[in-house]
C-alpha positions as CSV (number, residue, x, y, z in Angstrom):
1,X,299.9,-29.0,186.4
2,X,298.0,-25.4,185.0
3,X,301.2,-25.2,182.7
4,X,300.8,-28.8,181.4
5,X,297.2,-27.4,180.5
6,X,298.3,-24.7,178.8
7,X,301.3,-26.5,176.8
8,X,298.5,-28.9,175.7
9,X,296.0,-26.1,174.6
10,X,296.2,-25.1,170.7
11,X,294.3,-22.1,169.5
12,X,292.2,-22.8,166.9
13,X,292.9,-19.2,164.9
14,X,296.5,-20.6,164.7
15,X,295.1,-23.4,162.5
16,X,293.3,-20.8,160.5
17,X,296.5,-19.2,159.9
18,X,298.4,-22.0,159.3
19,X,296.0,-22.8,156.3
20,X,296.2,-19.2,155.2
21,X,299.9,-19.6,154.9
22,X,300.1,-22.2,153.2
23,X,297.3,-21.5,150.7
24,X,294.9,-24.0,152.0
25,X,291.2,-24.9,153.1
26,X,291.3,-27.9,155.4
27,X,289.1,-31.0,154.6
28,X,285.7,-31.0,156.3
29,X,286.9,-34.5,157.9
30,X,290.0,-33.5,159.0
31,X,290.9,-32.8,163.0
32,X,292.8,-29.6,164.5
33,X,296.0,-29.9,163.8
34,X,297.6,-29.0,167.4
35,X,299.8,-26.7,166.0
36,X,301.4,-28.9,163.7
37,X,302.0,-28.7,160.0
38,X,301.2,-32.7,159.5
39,X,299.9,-35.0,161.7
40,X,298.0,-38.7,161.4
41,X,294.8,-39.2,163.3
42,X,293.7,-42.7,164.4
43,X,290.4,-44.2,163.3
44,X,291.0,-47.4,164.5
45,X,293.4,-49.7,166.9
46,X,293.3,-53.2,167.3
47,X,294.8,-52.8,170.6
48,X,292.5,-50.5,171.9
49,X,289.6,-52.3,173.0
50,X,287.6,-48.8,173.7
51,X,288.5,-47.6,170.6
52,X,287.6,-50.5,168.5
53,X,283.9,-51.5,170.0
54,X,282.8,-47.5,170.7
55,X,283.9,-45.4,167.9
56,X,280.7,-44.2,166.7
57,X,279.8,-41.2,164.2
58,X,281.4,-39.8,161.5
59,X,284.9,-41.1,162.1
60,X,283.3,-44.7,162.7
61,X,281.8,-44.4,159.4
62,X,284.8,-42.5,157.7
63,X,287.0,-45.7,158.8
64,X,284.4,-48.1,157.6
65,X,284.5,-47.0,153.8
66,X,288.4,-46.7,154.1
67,X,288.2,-50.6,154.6
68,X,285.3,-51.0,152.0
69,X,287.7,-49.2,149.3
70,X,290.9,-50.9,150.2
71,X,289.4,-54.8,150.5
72,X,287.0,-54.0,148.0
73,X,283.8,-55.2,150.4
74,X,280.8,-55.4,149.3
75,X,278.4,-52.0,150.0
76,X,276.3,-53.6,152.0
77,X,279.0,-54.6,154.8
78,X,279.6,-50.4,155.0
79,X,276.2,-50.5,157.4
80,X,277.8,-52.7,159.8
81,X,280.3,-51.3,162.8
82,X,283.8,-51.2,162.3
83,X,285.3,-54.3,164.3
84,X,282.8,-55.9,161.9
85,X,283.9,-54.6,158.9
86,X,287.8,-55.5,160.6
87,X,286.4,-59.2,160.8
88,X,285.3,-59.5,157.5
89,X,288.5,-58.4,156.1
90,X,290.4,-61.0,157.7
91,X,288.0,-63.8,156.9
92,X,287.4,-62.9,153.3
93,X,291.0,-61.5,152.5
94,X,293.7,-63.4,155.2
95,X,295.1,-60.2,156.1
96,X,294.6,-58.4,159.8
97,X,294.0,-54.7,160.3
98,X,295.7,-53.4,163.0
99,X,295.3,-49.5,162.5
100,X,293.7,-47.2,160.4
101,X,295.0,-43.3,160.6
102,X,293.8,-40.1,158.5
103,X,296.8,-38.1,157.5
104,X,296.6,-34.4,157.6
105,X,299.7,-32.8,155.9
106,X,299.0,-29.3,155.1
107,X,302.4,-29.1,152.9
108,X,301.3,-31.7,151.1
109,X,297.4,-30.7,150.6
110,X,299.2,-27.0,149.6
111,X,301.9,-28.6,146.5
112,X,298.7,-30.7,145.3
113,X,296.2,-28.5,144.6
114,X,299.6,-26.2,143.2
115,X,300.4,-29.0,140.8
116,X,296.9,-29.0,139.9
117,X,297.0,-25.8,139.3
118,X,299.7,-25.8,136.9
119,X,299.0,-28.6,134.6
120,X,294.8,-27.7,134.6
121,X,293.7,-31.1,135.9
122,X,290.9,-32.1,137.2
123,X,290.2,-35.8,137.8
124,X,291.0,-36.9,141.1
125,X,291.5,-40.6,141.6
126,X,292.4,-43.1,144.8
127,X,295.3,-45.4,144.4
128,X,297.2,-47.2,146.9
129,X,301.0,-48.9,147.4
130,X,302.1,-50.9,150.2
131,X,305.5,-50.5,152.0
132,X,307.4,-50.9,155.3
133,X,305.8,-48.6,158.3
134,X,308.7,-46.5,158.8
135,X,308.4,-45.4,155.2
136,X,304.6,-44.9,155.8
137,X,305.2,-42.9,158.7
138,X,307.5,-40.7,156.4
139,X,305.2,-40.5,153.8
140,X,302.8,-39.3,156.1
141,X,305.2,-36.5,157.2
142,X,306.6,-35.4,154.0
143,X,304.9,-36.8,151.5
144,X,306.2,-39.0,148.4
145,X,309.7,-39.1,147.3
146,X,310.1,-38.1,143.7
147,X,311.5,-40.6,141.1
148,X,311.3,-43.5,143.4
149,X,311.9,-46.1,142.0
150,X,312.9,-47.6,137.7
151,X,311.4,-50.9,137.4
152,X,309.6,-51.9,134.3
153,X,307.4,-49.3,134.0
154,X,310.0,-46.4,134.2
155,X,311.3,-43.8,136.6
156,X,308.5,-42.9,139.7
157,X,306.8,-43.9,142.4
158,X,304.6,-47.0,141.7
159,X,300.9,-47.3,142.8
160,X,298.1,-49.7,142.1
161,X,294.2,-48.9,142.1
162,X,292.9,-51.7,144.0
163,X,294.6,-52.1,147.6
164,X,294.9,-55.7,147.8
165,X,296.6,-55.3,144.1
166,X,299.2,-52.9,146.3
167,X,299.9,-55.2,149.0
168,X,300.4,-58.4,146.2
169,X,302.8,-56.8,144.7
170,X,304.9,-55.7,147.6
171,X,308.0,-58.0,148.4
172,X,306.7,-60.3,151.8
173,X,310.5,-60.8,152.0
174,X,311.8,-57.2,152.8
175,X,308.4,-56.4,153.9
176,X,307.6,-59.7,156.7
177,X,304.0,-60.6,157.8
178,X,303.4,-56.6,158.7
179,X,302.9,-54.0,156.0
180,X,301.0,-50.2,155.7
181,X,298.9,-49.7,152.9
182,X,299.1,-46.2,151.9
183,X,295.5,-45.2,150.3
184,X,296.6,-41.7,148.5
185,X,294.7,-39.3,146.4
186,X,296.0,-38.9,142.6
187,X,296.1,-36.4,139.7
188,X,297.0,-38.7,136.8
189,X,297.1,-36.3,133.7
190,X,298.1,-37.4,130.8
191,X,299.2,-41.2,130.1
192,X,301.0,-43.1,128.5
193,X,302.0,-47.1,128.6
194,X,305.3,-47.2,130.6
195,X,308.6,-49.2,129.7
196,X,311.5,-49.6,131.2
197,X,313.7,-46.7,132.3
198,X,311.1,-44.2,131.1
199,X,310.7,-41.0,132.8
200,X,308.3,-38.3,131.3
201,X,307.9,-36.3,127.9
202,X,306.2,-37.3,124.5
203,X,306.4,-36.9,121.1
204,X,306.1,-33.3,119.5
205,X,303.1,-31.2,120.3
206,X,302.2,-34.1,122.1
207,X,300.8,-33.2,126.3
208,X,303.5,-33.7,129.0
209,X,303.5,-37.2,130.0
210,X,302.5,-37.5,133.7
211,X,301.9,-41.4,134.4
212,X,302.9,-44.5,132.8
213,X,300.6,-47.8,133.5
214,X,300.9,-51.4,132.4
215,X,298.9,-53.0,129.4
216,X,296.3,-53.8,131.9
217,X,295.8,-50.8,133.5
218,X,296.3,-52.0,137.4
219,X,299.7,-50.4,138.5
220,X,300.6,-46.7,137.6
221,X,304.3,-44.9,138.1
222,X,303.5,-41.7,138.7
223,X,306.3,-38.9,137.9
224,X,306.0,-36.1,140.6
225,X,305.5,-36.2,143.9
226,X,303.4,-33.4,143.9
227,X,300.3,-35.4,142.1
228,X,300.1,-37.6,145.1
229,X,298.9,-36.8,149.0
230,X,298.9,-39.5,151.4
231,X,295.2,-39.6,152.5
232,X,295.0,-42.3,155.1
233,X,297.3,-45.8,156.4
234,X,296.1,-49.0,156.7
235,X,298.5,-51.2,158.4
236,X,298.0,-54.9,158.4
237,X,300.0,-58.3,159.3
238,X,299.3,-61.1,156.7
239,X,297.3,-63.7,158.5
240,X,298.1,-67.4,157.2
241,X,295.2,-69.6,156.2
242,X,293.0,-66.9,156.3
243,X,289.8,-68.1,154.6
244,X,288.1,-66.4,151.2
245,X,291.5,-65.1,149.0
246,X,290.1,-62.5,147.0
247,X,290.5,-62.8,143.1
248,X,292.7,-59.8,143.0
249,X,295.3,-61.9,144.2
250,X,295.3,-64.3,140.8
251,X,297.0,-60.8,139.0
252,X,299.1,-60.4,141.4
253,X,302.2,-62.7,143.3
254,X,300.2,-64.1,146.4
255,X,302.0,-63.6,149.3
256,X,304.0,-67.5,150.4
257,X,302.5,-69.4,152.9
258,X,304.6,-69.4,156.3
259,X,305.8,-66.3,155.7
């Protein structure tokens, strides 16, 4: 039992020195880490009545304008407790939150702010991509795979910046009713309008070309893995009849009914 105890016990100098190693201050928000290099802390689960009705404080709060950003809520709902907030994304949206996790990756916090380094950004922006949870739960672990997918914005990995924009254009066939939204921080750079099996560059003594983006401006293909850290998941199941679509959805292939 006393070892138990011990083998549960992390010291929090060896957090210290994990962020030393790799080059890092940890967020103010985040946890220990346990003496682990990337874990996922849960803000909220459906399941878990006590966890649902008491969280209270900062994490309550942090959770709440998770789901304000990602369902694109008005402020005003942000004052209200977080099965609340949970409700009124189902009614107004006909999708179901059944978790919401913080990741904390310290690898990928550390190849980031490197990249940012580099390339002398600064701009930080929040965009977001749906996809199956064992991917998310990879994500979460090791970040983004580079070059991820060619579709008709080019070679990357493909993100939108509004969450329900995300989850619309994820296929509900390979996907079913159940799908993580992964909300992740970005360092655009330089841009350009993407086309078909693009991958990066630009014309002489032009800047490096980071991200590609459609004529509207809504989806972004993103060229290195390193300008994107997976900040929290959101994972939902796609309620049918839910009441209230959102407009996003008229940019975007609405999910089918029945499915």
């Amino acid at each position: 039992m006393q070892q138990d105890v011990v083998d549960k016990y992390h010291c929090p100098l060896d957090d210290v020195e994990r962020e030393r190693r790799f080059g890092v201050v940890r967020p103010a928000n985040w946890a220990g880490m346990q003496g682990v290099h990337s874990r996922t802390v849960p803000l909220y689960e459906s399941w878990r009545e006590e966890r649902a009705l008491t969280a209270m404080g900062t994490e309550d709060e942090e959770c709440r304008e998770v789901l304000c950003s990602c369902f694109g809520l008005a402020a005003d709902k942000s004052l209200c407790t977080t099965p609340d907030m949970v409700a009124a994304v189902e009614q107004e949206t006909h999708y179901q939150v059944l978790t919401v996790a913080r990741v904390q990756s310290l690898p990928q916090l550390s190849m980031q702010q490197e990249f940012r380094t580099v390339y002398e950004l600064e701009k930080e922006t929040e965009v977001y991509l749906a996809t199956t949870d064992q991917s998310a739960e990879c994500i979460s672990k090791v970040g983004f795979r580079a070059q991820g997918g060619n579709g008709e914005l080019g070679i990357g990995t493909y993100c939108a910046r509004e969450g329900l924009g995300a989850i619309g254009a994820a296929k509900r066939a390979e996907y079913g009713r159940c799908q993580t939204m992964v909300v992740a921080s970005c360092y655009q750079g330089a841009t350009a309008e993407g086309k078909a099996g693009m991958a990066t560059g630009a014309g002489a003594g032009g800047p490096r070309v980071l991200t590609r983006v459609n004529s509207s401006g809504s989806m972004l293909c993103v060229t290195y893995e390193a300008q994107l850290r997976a900040k929290y998941l959101v994972r939902v199941r796609n309620v049918c009849g839910g009441r209230g679509r959102k407009k996003h959805h008229r940019r975007w292939s609405a999910p089918p009914q029945g499915v």
